[in-house]
C-alpha beads as a LAMMPS data file, in Angstrom:
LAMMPS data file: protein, C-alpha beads

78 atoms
77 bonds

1 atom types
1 bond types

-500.0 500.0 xlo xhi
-500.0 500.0 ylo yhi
-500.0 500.0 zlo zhi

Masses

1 110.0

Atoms # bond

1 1 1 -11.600 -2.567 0.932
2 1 1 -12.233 -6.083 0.465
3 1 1 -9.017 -8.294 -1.338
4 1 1 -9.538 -12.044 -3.358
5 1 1 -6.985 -13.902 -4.500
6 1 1 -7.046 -17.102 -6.053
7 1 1 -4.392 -19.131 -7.923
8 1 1 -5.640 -17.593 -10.948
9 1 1 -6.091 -14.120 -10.049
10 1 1 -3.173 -12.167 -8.779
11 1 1 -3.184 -8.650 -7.173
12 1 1 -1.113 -6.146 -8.182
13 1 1 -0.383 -4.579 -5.151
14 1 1 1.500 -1.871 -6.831
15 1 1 -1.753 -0.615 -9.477
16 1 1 -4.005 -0.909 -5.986
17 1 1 -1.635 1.464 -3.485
18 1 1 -1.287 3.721 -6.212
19 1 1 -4.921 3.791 -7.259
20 1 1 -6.212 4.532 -3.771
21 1 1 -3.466 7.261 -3.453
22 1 1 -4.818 8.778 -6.237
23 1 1 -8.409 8.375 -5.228
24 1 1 -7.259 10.141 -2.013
25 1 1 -5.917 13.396 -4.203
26 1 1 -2.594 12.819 -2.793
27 1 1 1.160 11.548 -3.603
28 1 1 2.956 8.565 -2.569
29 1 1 6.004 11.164 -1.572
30 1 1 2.797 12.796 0.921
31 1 1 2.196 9.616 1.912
32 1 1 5.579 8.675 2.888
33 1 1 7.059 11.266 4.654
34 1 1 3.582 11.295 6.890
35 1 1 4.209 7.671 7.735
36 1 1 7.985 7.939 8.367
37 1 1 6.680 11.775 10.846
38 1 1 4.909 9.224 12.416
39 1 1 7.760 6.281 12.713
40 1 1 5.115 4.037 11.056
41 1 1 7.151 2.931 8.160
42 1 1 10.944 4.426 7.916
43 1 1 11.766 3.775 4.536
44 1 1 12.205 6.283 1.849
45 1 1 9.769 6.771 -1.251
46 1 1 12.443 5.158 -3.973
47 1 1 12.657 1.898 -1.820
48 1 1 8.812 1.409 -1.219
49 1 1 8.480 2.706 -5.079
50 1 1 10.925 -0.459 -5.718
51 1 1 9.328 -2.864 -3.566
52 1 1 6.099 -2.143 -4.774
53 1 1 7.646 -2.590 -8.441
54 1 1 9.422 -5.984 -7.401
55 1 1 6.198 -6.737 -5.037
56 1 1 8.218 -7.137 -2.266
57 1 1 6.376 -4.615 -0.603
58 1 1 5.652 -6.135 2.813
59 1 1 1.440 -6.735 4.360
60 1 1 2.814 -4.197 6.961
61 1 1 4.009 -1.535 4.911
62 1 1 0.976 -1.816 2.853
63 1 1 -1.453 -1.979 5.532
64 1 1 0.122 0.984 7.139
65 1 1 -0.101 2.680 3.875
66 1 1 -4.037 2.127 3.434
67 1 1 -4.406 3.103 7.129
68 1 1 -2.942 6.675 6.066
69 1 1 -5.470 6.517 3.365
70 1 1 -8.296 5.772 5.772
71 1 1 -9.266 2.194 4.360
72 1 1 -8.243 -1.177 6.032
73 1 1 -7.430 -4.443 4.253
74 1 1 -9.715 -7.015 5.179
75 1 1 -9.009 -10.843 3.849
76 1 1 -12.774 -12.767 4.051
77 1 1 -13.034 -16.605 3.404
78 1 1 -14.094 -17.992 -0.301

Bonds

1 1 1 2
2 1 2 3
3 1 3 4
4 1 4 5
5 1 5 6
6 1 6 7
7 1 7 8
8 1 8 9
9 1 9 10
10 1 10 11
11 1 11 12
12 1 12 13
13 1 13 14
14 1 14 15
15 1 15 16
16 1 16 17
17 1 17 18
18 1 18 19
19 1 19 20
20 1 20 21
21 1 21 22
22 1 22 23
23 1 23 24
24 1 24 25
25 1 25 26
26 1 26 27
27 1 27 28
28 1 28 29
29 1 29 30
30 1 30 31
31 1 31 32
32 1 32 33
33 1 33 34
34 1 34 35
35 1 35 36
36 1 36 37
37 1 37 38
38 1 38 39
39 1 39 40
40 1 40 41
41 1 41 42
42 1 42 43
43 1 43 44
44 1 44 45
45 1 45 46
46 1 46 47
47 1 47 48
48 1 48 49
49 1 49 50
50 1 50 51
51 1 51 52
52 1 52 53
53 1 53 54
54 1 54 55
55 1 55 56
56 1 56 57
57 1 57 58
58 1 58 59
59 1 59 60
60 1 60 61
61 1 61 62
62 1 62 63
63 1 63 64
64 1 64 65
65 1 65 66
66 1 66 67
67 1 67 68
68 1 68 69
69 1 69 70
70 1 70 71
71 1 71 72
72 1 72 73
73 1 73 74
74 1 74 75
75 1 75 76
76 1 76 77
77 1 77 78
């Protein structure tokens, strides 16, 4: 998975975790309580739900999520 931002284009980090989730045939809930079996992220589904709402969601938590997911971010030059 490849991101771009610009000034002008903004991702919506929230539409893009849940997209690839879904793509994946599973649940964020799945998703979580994996990650937090593993000790990768230990954080409960509501708060990641809310930070993903707010987008506080950190790179970390988000990369760790697309790692479950099997994809990686990678951030290329313009």
């Amino acid at each position: 998975m490849k991101i771009y931002c610009t000034m002008l284009i903004m991702l919506d980090i929230k539409a893009e975790i849940k997209s690839y989730i879904a793509r994946e045939g599973t649940s964020l809930i799945k998703v979580m309580n994996e990650l937090n079996k593993k000790q990768a992220i230990k954080t409960g589904v509501s708060n990641i739900s809310l930070k993903m709402k707010k987008g506080t969601i950190t790179f970390n938590e988000a990369q760790y999520i697309f790692d479950h997911l099997g994809y990686k971010i990678t951030i290329e030059r313009k």
